[in-house]
C-alpha beads as a LAMMPS data file, in Angstrom:
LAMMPS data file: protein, C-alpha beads

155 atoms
154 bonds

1 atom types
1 bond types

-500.0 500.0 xlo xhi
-500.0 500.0 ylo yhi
-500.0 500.0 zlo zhi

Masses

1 110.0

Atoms # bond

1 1 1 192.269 305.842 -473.694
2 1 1 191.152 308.232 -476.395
3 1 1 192.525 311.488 -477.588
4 1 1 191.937 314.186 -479.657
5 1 1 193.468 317.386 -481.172
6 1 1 192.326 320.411 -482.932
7 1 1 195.009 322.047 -484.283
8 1 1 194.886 325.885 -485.217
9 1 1 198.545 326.576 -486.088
10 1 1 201.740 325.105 -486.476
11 1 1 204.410 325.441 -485.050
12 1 1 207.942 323.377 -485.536
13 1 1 209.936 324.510 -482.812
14 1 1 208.572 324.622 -478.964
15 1 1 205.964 323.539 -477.409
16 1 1 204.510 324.859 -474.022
17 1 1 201.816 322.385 -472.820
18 1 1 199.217 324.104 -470.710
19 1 1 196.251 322.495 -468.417
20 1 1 192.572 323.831 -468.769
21 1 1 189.984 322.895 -466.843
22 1 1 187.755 326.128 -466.975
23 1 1 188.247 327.307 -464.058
24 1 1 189.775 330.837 -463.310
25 1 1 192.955 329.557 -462.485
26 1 1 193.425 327.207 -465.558
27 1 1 192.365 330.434 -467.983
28 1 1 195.287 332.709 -465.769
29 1 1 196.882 330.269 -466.833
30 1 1 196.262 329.617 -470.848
31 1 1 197.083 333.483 -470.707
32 1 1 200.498 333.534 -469.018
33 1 1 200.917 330.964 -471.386
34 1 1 200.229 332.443 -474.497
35 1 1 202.161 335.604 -473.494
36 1 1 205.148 332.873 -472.820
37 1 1 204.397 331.548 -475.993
38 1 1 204.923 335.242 -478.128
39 1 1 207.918 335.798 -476.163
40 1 1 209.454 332.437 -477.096
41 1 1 207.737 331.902 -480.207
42 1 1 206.600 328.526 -479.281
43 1 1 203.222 327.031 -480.059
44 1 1 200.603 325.956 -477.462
45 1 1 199.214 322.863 -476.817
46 1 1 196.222 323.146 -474.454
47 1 1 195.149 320.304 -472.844
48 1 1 191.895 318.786 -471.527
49 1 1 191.043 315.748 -469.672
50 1 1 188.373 313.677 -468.960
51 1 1 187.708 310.616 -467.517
52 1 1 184.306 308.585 -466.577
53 1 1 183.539 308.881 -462.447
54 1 1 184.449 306.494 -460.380
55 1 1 181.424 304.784 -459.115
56 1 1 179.858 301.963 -457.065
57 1 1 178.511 298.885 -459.690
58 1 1 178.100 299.220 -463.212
59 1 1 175.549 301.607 -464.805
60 1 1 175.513 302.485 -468.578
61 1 1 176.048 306.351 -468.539
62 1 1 173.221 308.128 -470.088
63 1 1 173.316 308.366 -473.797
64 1 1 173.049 311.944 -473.949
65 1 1 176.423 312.571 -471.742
66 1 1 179.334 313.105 -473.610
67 1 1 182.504 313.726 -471.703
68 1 1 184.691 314.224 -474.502
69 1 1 182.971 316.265 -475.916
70 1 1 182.413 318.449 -472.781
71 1 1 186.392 318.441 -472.106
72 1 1 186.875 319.720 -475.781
73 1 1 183.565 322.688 -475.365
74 1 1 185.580 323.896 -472.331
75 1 1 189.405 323.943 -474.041
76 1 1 187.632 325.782 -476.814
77 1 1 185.475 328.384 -474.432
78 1 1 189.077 329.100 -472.467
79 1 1 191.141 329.842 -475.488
80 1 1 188.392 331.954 -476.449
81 1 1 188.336 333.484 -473.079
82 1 1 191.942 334.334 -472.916
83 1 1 192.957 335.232 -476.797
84 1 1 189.493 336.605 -478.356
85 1 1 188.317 334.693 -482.072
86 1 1 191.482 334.923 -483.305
87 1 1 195.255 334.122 -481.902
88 1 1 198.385 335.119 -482.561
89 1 1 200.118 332.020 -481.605
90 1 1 199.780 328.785 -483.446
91 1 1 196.953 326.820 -480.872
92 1 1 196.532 322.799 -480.342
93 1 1 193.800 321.792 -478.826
94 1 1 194.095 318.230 -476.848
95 1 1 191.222 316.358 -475.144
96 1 1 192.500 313.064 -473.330
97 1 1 190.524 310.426 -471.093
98 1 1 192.717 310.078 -467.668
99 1 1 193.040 311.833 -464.859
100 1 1 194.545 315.261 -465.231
101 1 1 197.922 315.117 -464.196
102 1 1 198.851 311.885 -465.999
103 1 1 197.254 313.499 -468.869
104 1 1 199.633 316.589 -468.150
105 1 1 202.253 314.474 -467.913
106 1 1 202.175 312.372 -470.874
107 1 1 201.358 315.498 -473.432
108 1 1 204.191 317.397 -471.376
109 1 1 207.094 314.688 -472.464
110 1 1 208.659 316.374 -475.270
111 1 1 207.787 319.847 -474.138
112 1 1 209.826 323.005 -473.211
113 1 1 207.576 323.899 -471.035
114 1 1 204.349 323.034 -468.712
115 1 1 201.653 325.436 -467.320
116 1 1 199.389 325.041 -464.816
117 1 1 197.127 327.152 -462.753
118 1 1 197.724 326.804 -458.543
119 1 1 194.213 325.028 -458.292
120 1 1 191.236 324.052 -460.400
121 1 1 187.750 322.853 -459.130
122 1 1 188.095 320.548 -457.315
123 1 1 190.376 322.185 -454.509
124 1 1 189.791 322.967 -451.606
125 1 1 188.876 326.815 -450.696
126 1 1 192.107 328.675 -449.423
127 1 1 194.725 326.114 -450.936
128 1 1 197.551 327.577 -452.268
129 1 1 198.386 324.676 -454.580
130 1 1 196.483 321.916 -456.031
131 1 1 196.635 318.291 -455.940
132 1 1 197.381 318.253 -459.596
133 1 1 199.606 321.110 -460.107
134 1 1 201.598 319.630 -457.401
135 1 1 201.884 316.369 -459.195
136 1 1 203.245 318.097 -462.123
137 1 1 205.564 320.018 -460.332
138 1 1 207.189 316.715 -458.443
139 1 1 206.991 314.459 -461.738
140 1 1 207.585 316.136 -464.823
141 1 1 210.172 315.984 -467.417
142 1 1 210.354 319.580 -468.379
143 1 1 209.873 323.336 -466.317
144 1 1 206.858 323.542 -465.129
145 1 1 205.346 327.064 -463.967
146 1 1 202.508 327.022 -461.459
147 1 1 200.258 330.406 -462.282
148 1 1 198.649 331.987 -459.167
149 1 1 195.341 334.104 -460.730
150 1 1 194.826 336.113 -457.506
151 1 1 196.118 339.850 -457.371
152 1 1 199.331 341.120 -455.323
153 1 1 197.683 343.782 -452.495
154 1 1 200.361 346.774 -453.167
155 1 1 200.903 347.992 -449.593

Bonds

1 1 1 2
2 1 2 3
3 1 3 4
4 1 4 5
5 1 5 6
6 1 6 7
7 1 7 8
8 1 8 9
9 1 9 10
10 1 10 11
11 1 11 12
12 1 12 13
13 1 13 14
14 1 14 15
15 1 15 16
16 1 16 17
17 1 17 18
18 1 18 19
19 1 19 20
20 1 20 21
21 1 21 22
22 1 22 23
23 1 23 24
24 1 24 25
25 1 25 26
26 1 26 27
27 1 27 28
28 1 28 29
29 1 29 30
30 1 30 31
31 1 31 32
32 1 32 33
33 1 33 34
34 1 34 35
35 1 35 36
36 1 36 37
37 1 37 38
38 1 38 39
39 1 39 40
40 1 40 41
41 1 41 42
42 1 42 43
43 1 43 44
44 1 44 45
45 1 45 46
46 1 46 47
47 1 47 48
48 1 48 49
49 1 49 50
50 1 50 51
51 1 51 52
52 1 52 53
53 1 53 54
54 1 54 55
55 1 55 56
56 1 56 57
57 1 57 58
58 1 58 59
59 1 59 60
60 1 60 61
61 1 61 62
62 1 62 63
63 1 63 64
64 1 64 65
65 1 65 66
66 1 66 67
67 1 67 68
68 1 68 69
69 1 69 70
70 1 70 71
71 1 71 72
72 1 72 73
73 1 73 74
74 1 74 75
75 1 75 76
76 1 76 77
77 1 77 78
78 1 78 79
79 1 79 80
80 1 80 81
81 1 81 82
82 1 82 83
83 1 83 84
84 1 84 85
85 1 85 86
86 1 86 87
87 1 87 88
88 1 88 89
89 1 89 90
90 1 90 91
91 1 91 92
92 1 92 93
93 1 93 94
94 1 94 95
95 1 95 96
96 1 96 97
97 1 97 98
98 1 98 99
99 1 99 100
100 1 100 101
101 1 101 102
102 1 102 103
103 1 103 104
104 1 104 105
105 1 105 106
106 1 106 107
107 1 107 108
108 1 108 109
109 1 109 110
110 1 110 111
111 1 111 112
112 1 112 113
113 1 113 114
114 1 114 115
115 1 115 116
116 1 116 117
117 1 117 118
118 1 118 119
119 1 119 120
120 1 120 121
121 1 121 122
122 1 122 123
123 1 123 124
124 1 124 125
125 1 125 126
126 1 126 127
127 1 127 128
128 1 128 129
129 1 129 130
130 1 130 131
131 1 131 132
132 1 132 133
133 1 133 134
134 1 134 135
135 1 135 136
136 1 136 137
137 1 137 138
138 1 138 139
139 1 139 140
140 1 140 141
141 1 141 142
142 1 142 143
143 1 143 144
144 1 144 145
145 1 145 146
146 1 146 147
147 1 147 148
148 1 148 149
149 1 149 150
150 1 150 151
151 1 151 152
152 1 152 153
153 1 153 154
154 1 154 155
């Protein structure tokens, strides 16, 4: 299993772990978060996984895809999404091979605090919660908060 970090700050006291995956949901997220973060004064650690697809038989993946590499292009395109060039909060980018929620999970140990949008890509339209946001929720060892992106209808 490989892993990587970029970090962009420091920070010595706590950590709030948040899940990207690009999609709306995760970015909601990776903004709740860093508000959360200012308020606390904790650092961020955002986190990307990857992880080969499963398939039938063995075929060499093409040698111009580069998972890892994608995981880390889309950590770095949501931080800039939700904080501009430049953030206020110390930033640590993570990209890990495994499935998302063990990823989560494992990066979340020794954190005050996990954030996760209510679904990424792959769930299904109208779901309220996601398959891996759930997981977090039932298995880890810290808070976790589960970010619904859509707006509240004022009636």
């Amino acid at each position: 299993m490989s892993e990587t970090s970029a970090q962009v700050g420091s920070n010595e006291g706590k950590t709030i772990v948040v899940g990207i995956d690009g999609s709306p949901s995760s970015i909601d997220a990776l903004r709740w978060a860093g508000t959360q973060a200012e308020v606390t004064g904790a650092g961020l650690r955002v986190v990307s996984a990857w992880s080969w697809p499963a398939i039938s038989g063995y075929a060499p993946p093409p040698p111009e895809m580069d998972l890892e590499k994608d995981a880390r292009v889309v950590a770095s395109s949501a931080v800039r999404q939700a904080f501009g060039e430049s953030s206020k909060i110390p930033v640590d980018v993570v990209v890990a091979e495994g499935s998302p929620a063990a990823v989560l999970l494992k990066q979340a140990r020794e954190a005050d605090l996990l954030v996760v949008g209510s679904r990424g890509h792959g769930a299904f339209a109208g779901m309220l919660l996601g398959s891996v946001s759930s997981h977090c929720v039932s298995h880890a060892a810290c808070p976790v908060v589960v970010v619904r992106g859509e707006p509240r209808h004022q009636s």
